[in-house]
Every structure is written in structure tokens, then in C-alpha cells.
C-alpha positions as CSV (number, residue, x, y, z in Angstrom):
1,X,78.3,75.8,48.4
2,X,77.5,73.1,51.1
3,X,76.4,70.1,48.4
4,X,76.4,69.0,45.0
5,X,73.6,66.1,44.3
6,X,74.7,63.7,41.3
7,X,72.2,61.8,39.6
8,X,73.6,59.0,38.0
9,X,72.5,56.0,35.6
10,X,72.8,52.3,35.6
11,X,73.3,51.4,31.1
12,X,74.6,48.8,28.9
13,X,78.4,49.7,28.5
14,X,78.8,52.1,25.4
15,X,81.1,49.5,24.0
16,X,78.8,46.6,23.9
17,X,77.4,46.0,21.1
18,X,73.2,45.8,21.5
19,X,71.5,42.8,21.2
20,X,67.2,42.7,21.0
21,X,65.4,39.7,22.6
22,X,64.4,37.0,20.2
23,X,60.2,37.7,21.3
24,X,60.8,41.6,20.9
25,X,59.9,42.5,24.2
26,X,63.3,44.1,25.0
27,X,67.1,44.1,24.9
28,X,69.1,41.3,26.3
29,X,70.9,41.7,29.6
30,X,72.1,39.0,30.7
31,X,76.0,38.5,31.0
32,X,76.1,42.2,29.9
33,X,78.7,44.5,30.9
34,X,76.7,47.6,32.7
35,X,78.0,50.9,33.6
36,X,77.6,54.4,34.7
37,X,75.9,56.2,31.7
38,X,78.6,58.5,30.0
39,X,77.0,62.0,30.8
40,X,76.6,61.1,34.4
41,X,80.2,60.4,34.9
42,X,81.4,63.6,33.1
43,X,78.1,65.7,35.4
44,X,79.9,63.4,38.6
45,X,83.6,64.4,37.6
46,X,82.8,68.3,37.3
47,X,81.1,68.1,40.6
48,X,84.2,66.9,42.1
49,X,86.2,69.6,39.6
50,X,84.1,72.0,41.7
51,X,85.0,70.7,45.2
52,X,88.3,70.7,44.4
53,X,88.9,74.0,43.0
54,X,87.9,75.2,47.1
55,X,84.3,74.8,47.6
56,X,84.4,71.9,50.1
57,X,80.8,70.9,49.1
58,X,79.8,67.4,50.0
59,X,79.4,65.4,46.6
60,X,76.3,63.1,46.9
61,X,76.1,60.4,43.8
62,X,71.9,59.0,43.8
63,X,71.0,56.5,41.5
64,X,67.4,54.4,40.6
65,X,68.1,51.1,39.6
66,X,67.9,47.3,40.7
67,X,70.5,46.3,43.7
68,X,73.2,45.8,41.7
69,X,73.2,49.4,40.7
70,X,75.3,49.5,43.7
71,X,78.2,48.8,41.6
72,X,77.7,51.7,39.9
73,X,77.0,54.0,43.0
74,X,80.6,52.2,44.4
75,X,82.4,53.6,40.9
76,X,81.0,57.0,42.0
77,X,82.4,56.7,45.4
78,X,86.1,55.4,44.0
79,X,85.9,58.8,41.9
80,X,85.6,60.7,44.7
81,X,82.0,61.3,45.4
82,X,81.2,61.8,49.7
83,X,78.4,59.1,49.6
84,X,75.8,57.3,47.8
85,X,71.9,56.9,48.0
86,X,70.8,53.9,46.1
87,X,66.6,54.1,45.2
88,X,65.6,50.6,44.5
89,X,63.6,49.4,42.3
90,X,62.5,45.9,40.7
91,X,62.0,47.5,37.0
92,X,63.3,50.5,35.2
93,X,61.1,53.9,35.7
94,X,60.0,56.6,32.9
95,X,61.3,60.1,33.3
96,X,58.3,61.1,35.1
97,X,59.2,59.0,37.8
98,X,62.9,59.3,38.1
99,X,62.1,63.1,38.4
100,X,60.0,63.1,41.3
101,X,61.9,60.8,43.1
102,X,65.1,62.4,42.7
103,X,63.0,65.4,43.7
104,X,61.8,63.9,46.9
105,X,65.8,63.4,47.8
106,X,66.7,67.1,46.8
107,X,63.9,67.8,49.6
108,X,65.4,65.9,51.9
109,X,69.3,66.8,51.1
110,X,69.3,70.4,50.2
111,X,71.8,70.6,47.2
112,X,72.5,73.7,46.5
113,X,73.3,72.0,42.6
114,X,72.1,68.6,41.0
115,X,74.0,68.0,38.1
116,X,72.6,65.3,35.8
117,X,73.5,64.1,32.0
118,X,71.6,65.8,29.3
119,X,70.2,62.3,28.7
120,X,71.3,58.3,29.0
121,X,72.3,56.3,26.4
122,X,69.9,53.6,26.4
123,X,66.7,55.7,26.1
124,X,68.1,59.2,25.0
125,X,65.0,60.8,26.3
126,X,66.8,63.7,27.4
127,X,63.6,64.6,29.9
128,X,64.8,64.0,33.7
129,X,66.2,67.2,34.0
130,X,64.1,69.2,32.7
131,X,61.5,67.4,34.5
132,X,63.5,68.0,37.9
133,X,63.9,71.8,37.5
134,X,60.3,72.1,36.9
135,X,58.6,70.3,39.6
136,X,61.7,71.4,42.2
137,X,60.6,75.3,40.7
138,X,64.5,76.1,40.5
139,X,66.7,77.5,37.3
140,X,67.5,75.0,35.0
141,X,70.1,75.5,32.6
142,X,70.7,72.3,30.2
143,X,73.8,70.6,27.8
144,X,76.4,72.8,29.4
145,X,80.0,72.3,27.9
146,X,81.5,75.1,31.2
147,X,80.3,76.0,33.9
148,X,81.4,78.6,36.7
149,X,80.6,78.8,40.3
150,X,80.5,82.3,42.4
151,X,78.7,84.6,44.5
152,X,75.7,81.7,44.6
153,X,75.1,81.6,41.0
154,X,76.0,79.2,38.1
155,X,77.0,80.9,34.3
156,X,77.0,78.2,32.0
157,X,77.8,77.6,28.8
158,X,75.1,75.8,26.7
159,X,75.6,74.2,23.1
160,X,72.4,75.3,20.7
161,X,71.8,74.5,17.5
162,X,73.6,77.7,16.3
163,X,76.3,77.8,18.6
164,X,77.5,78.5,22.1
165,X,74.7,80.6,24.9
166,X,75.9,81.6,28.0
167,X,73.5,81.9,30.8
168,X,73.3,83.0,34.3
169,X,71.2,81.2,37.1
170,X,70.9,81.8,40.7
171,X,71.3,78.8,42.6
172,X,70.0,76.1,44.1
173,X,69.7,74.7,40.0
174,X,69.8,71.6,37.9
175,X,72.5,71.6,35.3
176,X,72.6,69.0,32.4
177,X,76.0,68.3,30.9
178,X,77.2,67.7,27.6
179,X,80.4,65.6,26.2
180,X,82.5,68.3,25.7
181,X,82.1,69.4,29.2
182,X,85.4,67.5,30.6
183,X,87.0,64.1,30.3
184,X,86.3,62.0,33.4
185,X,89.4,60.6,35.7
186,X,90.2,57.7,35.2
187,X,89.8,55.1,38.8
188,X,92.2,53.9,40.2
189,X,92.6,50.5,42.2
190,X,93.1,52.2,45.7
191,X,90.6,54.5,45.4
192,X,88.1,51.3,44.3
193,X,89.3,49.7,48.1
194,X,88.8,53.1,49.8
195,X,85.0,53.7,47.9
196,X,83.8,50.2,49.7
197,X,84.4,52.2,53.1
198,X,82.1,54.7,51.9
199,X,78.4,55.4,53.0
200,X,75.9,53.9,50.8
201,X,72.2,53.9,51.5
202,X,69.6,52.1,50.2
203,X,65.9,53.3,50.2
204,X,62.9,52.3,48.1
205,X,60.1,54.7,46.1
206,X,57.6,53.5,48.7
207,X,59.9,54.9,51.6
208,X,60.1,58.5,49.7
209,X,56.1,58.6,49.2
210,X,56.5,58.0,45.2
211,X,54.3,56.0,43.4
212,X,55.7,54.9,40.2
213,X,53.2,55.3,37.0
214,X,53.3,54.3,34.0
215,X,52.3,56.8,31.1
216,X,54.7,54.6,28.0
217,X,54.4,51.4,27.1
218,X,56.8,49.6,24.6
219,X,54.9,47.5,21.9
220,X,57.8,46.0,20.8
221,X,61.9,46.4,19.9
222,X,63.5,45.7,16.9
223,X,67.1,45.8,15.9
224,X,67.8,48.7,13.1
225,X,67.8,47.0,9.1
226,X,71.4,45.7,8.3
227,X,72.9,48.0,6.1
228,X,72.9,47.8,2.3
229,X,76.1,46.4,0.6
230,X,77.6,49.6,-1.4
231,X,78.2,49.7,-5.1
232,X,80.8,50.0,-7.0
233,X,80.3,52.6,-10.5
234,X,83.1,53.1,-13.0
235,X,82.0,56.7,-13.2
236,X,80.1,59.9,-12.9
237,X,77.1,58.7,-15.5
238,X,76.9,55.8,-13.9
239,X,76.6,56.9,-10.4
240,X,74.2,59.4,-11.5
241,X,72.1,56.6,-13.4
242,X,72.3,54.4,-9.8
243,X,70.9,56.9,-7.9
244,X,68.2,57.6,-10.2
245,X,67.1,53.9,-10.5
246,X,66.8,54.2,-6.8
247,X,64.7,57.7,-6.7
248,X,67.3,59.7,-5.0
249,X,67.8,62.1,-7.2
């Protein structure tokens, strides 16, 4: 194996807690604290498991996002990845989109693997991927919780609805990970000095020959309904009566 291609996403930190613009139109970003989305960094820290365990393959870490996506493409690097390719845009692009572009760098960079997240957590379309293997005409095999490398194929082992599948693609493939995959390293201060060293190149859709469509458009975005106070009931009967009064039983 000569490369592993990483597609990683710029999101609102898991821990901050999700605030909707006053007018509805979207979800407030400034002053937030952004970061890699969660399933990229565990799809980035297996592709390093992998070039660690002998393979030598170069780890490339691409990204969509506005310029300061670089910070997240520089976290990559301080992990461990080779280099980064930023793809800049001015807005956020549907699945559609980020598929063919990430496409048009697979053409150009011959992975022989592109590993994304089974989906981000700020849209959880869960669609790139699938998107990718499609219009690249390769093996896909998606929410993979282990996956082994030999002899120029992938087995991977997928989490269904009724359990565990294991699977068997030749490679070059896309692979979409799951939480359970691995627990990704943590980054340490030397290694965040060492990843501003490291090549990172910015291009733009028009520079790839990608037009960016739109086929979605977001009417408006509204916070969930606050939760109901509970109720206390002295017993059985009573709950039982409660829940009838509000047609749940």
C-alpha cells in the first residue's frame, strides 16, 4: 500500500452546546470552538494504525471547508498524517459535491484507500461515502468497527442492525468508520510545532473542474422543544391514570 486518502471535516466541537440564529436561517458560529468531526479523527488515526503496523503508506488528510479549516488539516498533520490538501470554499457544500470533489483528488492522488467517517455530526447525512465509492466505481464497505489490510484487499467488520458482517473488498476502496473502531491519540504539543512544518496545499473547486450545485435548500432551523418537567405519582394507579390522561397508553 503506497497511500491512504483521509477525508476529513471542519464541525462545531461535540461539546458545545448548539445554539440556532435568532432569524432561523442557521446555527450560530461565531466565537464557536470548531473541530475535526469525531469519525474523521478515529478514520485518520486508523490510517496511521495502518502505516504503522509496516505499510509505509503516505497518509494524505483532505478537507472542504473555509481557510480556516486549516486548523483542522494542521491537527491532522500533528497526528501524524504526511500532508494536507485544503479545498476552499466560501460556503459549506451538500454531499453531492463534497463527493465529486474528493473524487477529483482520488484521480489525481491514487489512494489505494480513502477512509472517511460514516457521517459528521452537524448534518449526519451519512451520504459522502457512499457517494464516493459510487461515482469512483470502487468497493465500498461502510461503519466498519476492524478492519484488516493484506494481499491488496480490506476485510472489514461492519456494524448492522442485527449485528456484526464481515466483508471482503479488493482494493483501491472507500471505507466508512464507526465509533467503536479505535480511540484516537491524543496530540501532543511537539508534534503540534512539528505539523506547522508540514505540506499543506490549498486549491479551490474551480481549480479541480467542480462546479458546486445546489439540489437542498434549508427553509428554516429551529432548536428541539424544551423538555417537559416530569411528574411525580405516589403509585402504580396513578401513573397508570397519568399516562392515560395523556393518550399513551
Amino acid at each position: 500500500m503506497q497511500k491512504i486518502m483521509v477525508c476529513i471535516k471542519r464541525v462545531v466541537d461535540y461539546n458545545v452546546r448548539i445554539r440556532v440564529k435568532p432569524d432561523g436561517s442557521g446555527v450560530m458560529l461565531d466565537g464557536v470552538k470548531m473541530s475535526v468531526n469525531p469519525f474523521d479523527e478515529i478514520a485518520l488515526e486508523e490510517a496511521l494504525r495502518i502505516k504503522e503496523r509496516g505499510s509505509n503508506a503516505e497518509v494524505l488528510a483532505v478537507s472542504i471547508g473555509v481557510a480556516d479549516t486549516q486548523q483542522q488539516l494542521r491537527t491532522a498533520l500533528a497526528m501524524g498524517a504526511d500532508r494536507a490538501i485544503l479545498v476552499q470554499v466560501d460556503a459549506a457544500v451538500e454531499p453531492l459535491t463534497a463527493a465529486q470533489t474528493f473524487l477529483a483528488l482520488a484521480r489525481k492522488e491514487n489512494p489505494d484507500l480513502i477512509f472517511l467517517g460514516k457521517q459528521a455530526i452537524d448534518d449526519d447525512a451519512n451520504q459522502t461515502g457512499q457517494m464516493l465509492a459510487a461515482l469512483w466505481d470502487r468497493p465500498q464497505a461502510t461503519f466498519a468497527s476492524k478492519i484488516e489490510i493484506a494481499d491488496g484487499k480490506a476485510v472489514v467488520t461492519r456494524e448492522v442492525d442485527a449485528g456484526l458482517e464481515t466483508i471482503e473488498i479488493d482494493l483501491p476502496a472507500v471505507v466508512t468508520v464507526d465509533l467503536r473502531l479505535n480511540e484516537p491519540r491524543y496530540v501532543k504539543l511537539p508534534d503540534i510545532m512539528k505539523a506547522k512544518k508540514k505540506p499543506l496545499d490549498v486549491t479551490t473547486l474551480e481549480a479541480l473542474g467542480i462546479s458546486r450545485g445546489q439540489l437542498l435548500t434549508t427553509i428554516k432551523t429551529e432548536p428541539p422543544p424544551q423538555r417537559q418537567k416530569g411528574v411525580m405519582v405516589k403509585d402504580v394507579a396513578e401513573l397508570v391514570a397519568v399516562l392515560k390522561k395523556k393518550g399513551l397508553i
